[in-house]
Structure formats: structure tokens, C-alpha cells
N, C-alpha and C positions, 0 to 999 in steps of 0.2 A: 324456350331455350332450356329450361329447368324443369323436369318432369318431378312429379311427388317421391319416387324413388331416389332419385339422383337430388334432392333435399333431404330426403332421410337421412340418405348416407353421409350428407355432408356435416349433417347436425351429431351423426354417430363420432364422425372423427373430431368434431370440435367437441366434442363434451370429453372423451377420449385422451387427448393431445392434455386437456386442461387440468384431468384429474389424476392424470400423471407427473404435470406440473406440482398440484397441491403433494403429490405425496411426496418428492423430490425437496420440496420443500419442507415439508414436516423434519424429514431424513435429519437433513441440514443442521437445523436448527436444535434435535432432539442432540446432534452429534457434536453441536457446540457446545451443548450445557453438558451434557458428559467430561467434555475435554476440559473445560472452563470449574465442574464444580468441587472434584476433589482436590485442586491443585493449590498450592499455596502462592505466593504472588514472587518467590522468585523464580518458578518455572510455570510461570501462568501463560498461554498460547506460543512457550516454545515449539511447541508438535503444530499448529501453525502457522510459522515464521516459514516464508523462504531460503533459499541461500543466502541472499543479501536481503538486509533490509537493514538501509538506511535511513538515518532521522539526524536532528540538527538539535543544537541546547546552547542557550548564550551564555550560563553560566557555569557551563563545563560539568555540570550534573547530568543523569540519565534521568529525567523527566519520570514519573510511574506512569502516566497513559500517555505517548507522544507519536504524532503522526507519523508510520511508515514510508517508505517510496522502496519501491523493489528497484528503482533503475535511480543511479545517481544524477542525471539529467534529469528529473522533475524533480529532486531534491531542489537543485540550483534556480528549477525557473521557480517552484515555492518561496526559495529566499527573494527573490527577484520579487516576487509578486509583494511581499511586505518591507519595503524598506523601512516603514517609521518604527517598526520592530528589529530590524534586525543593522538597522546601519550604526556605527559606528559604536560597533560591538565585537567581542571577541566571539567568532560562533566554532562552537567544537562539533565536527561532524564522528560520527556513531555507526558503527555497523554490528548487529546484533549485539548493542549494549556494551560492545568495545570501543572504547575513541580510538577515534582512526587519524587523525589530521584536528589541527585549529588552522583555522582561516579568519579573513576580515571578508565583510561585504565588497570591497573593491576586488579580491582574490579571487569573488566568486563570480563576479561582473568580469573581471579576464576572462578566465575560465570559460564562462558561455559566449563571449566576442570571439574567443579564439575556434569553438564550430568544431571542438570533437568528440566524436559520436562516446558508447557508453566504454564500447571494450580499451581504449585508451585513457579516456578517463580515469576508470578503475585502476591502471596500471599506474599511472603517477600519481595517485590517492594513495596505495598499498605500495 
């Protein structure tokens, strides 16, 4: 089925494919510690922040490292996911380090029973 030729070549593109990979990855990484190392911490990975990027804080502060979500919908299923953290608490939600809205964990439980997608969301959020 596989002639010694037709293995060469395939060894050629898999070495190929992978060391492209590695360098694609060096790139990355070299391009993060650039972005990351002369910056000071109140514009540290703004130049990699999305449009939205939202996060959640119970005590109404902006966390220094706090987990992003680009789509407001897996913000709510993250709340969802910890209730013995996040119930019966005041939770302030965040969109680039601006509070946007305070909600309760029951606010957030409507919100996802009620089944609507991101772009409406966002519009009664803002």
C-alpha cells in the first residue's frame, strides 16, 4: 500500500507541519513577554483584551488577576457553576474593568432560565 517513497514524503510533511508549529509557538510566547514586560499593571494585557471581556467580583472591587469570559453567557453558567461562592452575595459584574450592573445569584439563575442568547443579553446588561 505504502511504498518507501510515499513514506518519505509523509515523514517530510510531518516533521514539516510540526516545526512550523514550534515556531508559531515560540512567536507567541516571545510576543507575550514583550507585551507583558514593560508595562506596568494598570495597562498590563490591555492590547490583549477583547472587546468585551467580562468578569464577576463579590465584593464590588476589580480583582488584580480575575477570570475573563468574552461572551456574557459563560460568565452566568461560571456563576452557576459555584454557587457555595457566589450565593447569597452581592455580585458586581465588570466589562473591561468598568462595573457594569450588581446582580444577586437568583438574578443570574432568571437570566439563564429565561434562554437568551448573547446579543440581547448584552443589551439589557448596558
Amino acid at each position: 500500500m505504502f511504498t518507501v517513497g510515499n513514506v518519505n514524503i509523509i515523514y517530510t510533511v510531518i516533521f514539516m507541519i510540526t516545526s512550523a508549529w514550534v515556531v508559531v509557538k515560540q512567536k507567541k510566547t516571545n510576543y507575550q513577554r514583550q507585551t507583558s514586560a514593560g508595562s506596568d499593571d494598570s495597562t498590563k494585557g490591555d492590547e490583549l483584551m477583547s472587546r468585551y471581556s467580562w468578569h464577576v467580583s463579590t465584593d464590588g472591587n476589580v480583582h488584580s488577576n480575575p477570570r475573563h469570559y468574552k461572551h456574557l453567557t459563560y460568565l452566568y453558567k461560571f456563576i452557576l457553576r459555584k454557587p457555595h461562592y457566589f450565593k447569597r452575595k452581592k455580585l458586581s459584574i465588570f466589562n473591561n474593568d468598568r462595573l457594569i450592573i450588581e446582580m444577586t445569584y437568583e438574578d443570574v439563575q432568571n437570566r439563564v432560565r429565561i434562554g437568551l442568547t448573547e446579543g440581547p443579553e448584552r443589551s439589557f446588561i448596558q
